[in-house]
C-alpha positions as CSV (number, residue, x, y, z in Angstrom):
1,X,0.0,0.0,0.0
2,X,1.3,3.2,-0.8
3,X,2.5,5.6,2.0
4,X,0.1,8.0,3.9
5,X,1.0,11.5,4.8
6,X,-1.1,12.2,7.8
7,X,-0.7,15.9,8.6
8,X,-2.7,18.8,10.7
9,X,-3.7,20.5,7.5
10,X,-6.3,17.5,6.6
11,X,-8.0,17.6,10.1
12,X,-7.8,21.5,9.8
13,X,-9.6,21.5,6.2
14,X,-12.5,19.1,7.2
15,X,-13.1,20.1,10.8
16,X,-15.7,22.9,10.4
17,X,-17.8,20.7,7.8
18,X,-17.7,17.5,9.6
19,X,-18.8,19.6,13.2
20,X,-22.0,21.0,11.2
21,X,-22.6,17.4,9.6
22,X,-21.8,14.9,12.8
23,X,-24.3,12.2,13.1
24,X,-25.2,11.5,16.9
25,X,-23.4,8.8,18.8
26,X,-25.3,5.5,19.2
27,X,-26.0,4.3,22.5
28,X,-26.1,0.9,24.2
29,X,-26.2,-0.8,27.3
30,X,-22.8,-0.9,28.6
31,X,-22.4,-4.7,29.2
32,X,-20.0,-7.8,29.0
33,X,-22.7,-9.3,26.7
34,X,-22.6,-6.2,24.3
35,X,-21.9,-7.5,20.9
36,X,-18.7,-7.3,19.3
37,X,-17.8,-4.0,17.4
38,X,-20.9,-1.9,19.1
39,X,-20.7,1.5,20.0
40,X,-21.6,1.7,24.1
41,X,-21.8,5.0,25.3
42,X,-20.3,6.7,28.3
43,X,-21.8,9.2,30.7
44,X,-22.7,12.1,28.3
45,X,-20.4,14.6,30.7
46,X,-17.4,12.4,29.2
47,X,-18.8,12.2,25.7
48,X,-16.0,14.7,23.9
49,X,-17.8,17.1,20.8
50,X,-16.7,16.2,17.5
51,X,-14.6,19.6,17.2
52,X,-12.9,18.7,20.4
53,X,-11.7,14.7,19.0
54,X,-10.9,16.6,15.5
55,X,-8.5,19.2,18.1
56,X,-7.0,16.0,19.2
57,X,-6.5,14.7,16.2
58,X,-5.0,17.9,14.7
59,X,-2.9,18.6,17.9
60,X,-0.9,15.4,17.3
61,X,-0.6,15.5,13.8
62,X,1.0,18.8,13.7
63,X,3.3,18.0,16.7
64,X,4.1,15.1,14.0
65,X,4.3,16.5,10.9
66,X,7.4,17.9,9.8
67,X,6.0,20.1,7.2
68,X,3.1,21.3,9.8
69,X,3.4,25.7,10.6
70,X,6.9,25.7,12.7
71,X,9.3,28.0,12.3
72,X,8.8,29.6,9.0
73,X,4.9,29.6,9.6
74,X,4.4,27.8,6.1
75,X,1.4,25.4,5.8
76,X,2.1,22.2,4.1
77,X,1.5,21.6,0.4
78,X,-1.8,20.5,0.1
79,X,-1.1,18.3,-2.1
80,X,1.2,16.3,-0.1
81,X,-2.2,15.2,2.0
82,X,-4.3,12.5,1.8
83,X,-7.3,14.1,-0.7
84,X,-6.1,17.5,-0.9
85,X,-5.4,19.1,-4.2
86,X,-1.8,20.4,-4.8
87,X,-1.6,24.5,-4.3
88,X,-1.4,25.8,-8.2
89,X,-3.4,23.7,-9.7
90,X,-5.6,24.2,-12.4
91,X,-9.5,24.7,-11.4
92,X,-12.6,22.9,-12.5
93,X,-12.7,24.2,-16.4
94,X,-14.8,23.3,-19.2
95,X,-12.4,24.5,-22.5
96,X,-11.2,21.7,-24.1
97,X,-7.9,19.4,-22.9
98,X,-5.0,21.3,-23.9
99,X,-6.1,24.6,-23.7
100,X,-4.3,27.1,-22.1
101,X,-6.3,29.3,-19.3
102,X,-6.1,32.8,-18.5
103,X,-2.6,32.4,-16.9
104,X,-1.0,30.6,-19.8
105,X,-1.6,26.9,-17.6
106,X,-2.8,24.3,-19.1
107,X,-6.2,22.7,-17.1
108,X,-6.2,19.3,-16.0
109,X,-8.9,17.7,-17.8
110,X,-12.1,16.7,-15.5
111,X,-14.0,13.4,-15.4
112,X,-17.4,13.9,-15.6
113,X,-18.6,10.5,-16.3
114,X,-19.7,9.5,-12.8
115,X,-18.2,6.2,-12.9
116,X,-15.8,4.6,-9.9
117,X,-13.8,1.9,-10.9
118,X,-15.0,-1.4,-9.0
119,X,-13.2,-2.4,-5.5
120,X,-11.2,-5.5,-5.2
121,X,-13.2,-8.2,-4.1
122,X,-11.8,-8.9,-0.5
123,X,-10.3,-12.5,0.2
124,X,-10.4,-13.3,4.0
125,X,-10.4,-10.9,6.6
126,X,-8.9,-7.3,5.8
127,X,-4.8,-7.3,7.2
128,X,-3.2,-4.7,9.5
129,X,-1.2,-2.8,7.3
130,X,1.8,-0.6,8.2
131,X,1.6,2.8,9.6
132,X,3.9,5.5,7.9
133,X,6.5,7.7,10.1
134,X,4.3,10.4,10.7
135,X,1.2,7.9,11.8
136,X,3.2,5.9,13.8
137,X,4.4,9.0,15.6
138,X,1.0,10.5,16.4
139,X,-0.1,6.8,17.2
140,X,2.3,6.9,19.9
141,X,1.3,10.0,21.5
142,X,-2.4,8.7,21.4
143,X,-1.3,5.7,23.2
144,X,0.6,7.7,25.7
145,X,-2.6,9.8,26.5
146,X,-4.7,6.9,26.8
147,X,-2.1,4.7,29.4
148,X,-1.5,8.4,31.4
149,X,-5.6,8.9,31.6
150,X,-5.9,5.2,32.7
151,X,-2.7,4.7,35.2
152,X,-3.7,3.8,38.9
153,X,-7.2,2.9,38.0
154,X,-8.7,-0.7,37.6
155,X,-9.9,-1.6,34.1
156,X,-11.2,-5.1,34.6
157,X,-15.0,-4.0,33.2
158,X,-15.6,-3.0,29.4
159,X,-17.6,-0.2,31.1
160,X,-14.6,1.3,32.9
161,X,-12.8,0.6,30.2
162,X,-15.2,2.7,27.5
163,X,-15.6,5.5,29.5
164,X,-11.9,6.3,30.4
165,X,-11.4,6.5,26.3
166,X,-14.6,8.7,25.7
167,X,-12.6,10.5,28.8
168,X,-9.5,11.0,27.4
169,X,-10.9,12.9,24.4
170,X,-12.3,10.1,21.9
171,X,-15.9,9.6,20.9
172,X,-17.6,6.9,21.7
173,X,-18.5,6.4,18.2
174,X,-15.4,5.9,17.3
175,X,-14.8,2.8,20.2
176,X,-15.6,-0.6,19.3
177,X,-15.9,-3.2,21.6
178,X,-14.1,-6.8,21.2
179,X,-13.9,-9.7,22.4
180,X,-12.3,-10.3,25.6
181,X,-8.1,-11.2,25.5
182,X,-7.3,-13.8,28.4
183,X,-10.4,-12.3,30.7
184,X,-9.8,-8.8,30.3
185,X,-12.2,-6.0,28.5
186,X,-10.3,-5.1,24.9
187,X,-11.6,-1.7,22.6
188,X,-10.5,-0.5,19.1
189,X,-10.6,3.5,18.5
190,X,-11.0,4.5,15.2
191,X,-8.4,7.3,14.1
192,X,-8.6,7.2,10.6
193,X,-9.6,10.3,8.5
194,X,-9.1,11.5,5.2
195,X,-6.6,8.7,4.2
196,X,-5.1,8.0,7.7
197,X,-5.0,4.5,8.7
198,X,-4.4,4.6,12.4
199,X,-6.6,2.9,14.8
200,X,-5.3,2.0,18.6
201,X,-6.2,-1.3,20.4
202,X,-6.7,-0.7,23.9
203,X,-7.2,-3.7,26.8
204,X,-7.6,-3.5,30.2
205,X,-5.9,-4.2,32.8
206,X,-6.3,-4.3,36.9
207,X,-3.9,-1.3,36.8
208,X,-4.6,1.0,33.9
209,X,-4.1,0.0,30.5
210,X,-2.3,-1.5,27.1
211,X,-2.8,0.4,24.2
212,X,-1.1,-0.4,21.1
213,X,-1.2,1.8,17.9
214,X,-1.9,-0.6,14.2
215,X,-2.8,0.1,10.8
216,X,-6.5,-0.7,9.6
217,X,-7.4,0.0,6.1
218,X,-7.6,3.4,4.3
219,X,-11.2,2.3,3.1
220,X,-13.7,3.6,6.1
221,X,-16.4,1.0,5.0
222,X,-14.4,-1.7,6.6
223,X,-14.5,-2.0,10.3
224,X,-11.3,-1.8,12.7
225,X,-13.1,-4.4,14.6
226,X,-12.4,-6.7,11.2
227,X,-8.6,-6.0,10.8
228,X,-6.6,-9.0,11.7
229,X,-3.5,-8.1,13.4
230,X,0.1,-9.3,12.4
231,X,0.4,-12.9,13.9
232,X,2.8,-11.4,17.3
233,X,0.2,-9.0,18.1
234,X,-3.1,-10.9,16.8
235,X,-5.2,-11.8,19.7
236,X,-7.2,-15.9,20.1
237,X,-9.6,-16.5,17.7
238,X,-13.1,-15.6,19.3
C-alpha cells in the first residue's frame, strides 16, 4: 500500500464541515454481553464534541508533521495530504484538454462521467497494514494519553474501560468493543480520517491500561473491529 501522509492541515480543512454534519453517537447498554464492534456510550459529561476529537487529532498531527506551521509559519502543500489538491493547480474548467487558461496553464482535464472503478473483491479478513512515520508518531502520543488517563485505575470491566477512552478525548463512536483477551475488557478506536490508517487497540488491565497503535485499512467501509492483526500481536480466535 502506498505511503500516507497524515498531517494537521487534513483535520484542519475538514473540521468545520464534519462539526455541522456529525451524526449522533449510538447508544447501548454498557455490558460484557454487548456484541462485538458496538458503540456503548459513556456518561454524556465524558462524551467529547466532534470539534474537540478533530482538536485531538490535529494537535498530534502537527506535533508530528514535519511540514506542519513551525518556524517559517508555512502550511504544508496541500497536495502532499491525503485528498487535498496540490496549491497551483488548475480549477474545474470546461475548455477543451489542452487549452491554455487565462494564466498561460494548461487545465487538467475533469472526469465527468460519474463512474468509480470497481473495489477488489476482498479474500479473507482485511490485514493490519503498516503505519507510515508520521502515523506511527502520532499513534504513539495517542497511546501515551490513553495509558497516562488510565494509570492507577482498575480496568477489569468493558464499562470502565469505555468510559476512560470517551474521557480521554475520543468519541464513543469511534470505540468498538471486542472480544475479551485472556479475561480482560479489549476496545479499538478509530483514528482514521481523510486517508489515515491509524486505529489504537486498547485492553484492560487491573492497573490502567495496554494500548497499542496498528494500521486498519484506508477504506472507512471496513470496520477496525475486522482488521486481523500481524500474527505477534493478533489476539485468540473468538
Amino acid at each position: 500500500m502506498p505511503s500516507m501522509r497524515f498531517t494537521a492541515s487534513v483535520v484542519l480543512a475538514a473540521a468545520g464541515s464534519l462539526a455541522l454534519t456529525a451524526c449522533g453517537t449510538q447508544t447501548a447498554s454498557s455490558t460484557s454481553s454487548a456484541p462485538v464492534g458496538s458503540h456503548v456510550s459513556a456518561s454524556p459529561d465524558r462524551q467529547p464534541t466532534e470539534k474537540q476529537f478533530l482538536d485531538l487529532l490535529n494537535e498530534f498531527a502537527r506535533q508530528c508533521s514535519p511540514d506542519a506551521p513551525g518556524r517559517s509559519g508555512a502550511a504544508p502543500d496541500p497536495g502532499t495530504q491525503p485528498g487535498g489538491i496540490p496549491s497551483g493547480a488548475a480549477p474545474r474548467t470546461d475548455k477543451p484538454a489542452g487549452t491554455p487558461d487565462a494564466n498561460g496553464d494548461i487545465p487538467v482535464p475533469v472526469d465527468e462521467s460519474g463512474e468509480t472503478p470497481d473495489k477488489p473483491m476482498r479474500s479473507g479478513p482485511p490485514q493490519e497494514v503498516e503505519l507510515g512515520g508520521i502515523e506511527k508518531c502520532a499513534g504513539a502520543k495517542h497511546a501515551e494519553r490513553l495509558t497516562t488517563e488510565a494509570a492507577g485505575k482498575p480496568h477489569t470491566a468493558y464499562s470502565a474501560l469505555e468510559q476512560t477512552i470517551a474521557a480521554a478525548g475520543y468519541r464513543t463512536d469511534r470505540i468498538h468493543k471486542m472480544p475479551d483477551l485472556g479475561g480482560d475488557p479489549r476496545a479499538r478506536v478509530d483514528l482514521r480520517f481523510m486517508g489515515s490508517v491509524l486505529a489504537v487497540e486498547v485492553i484492560g488491565t487491573g492497573t490502567g491500561v495496554i494500548a497499542e497503535p496498528f494500521g486498519a485499512s484506508e477504506d472507512e467501509s471496513v470496520s477496525v473491529t475486522e482488521v486481523r492483526r500481524k500474527p505477534n500481536l493478533d489476539a485468540p480466535s473468538s
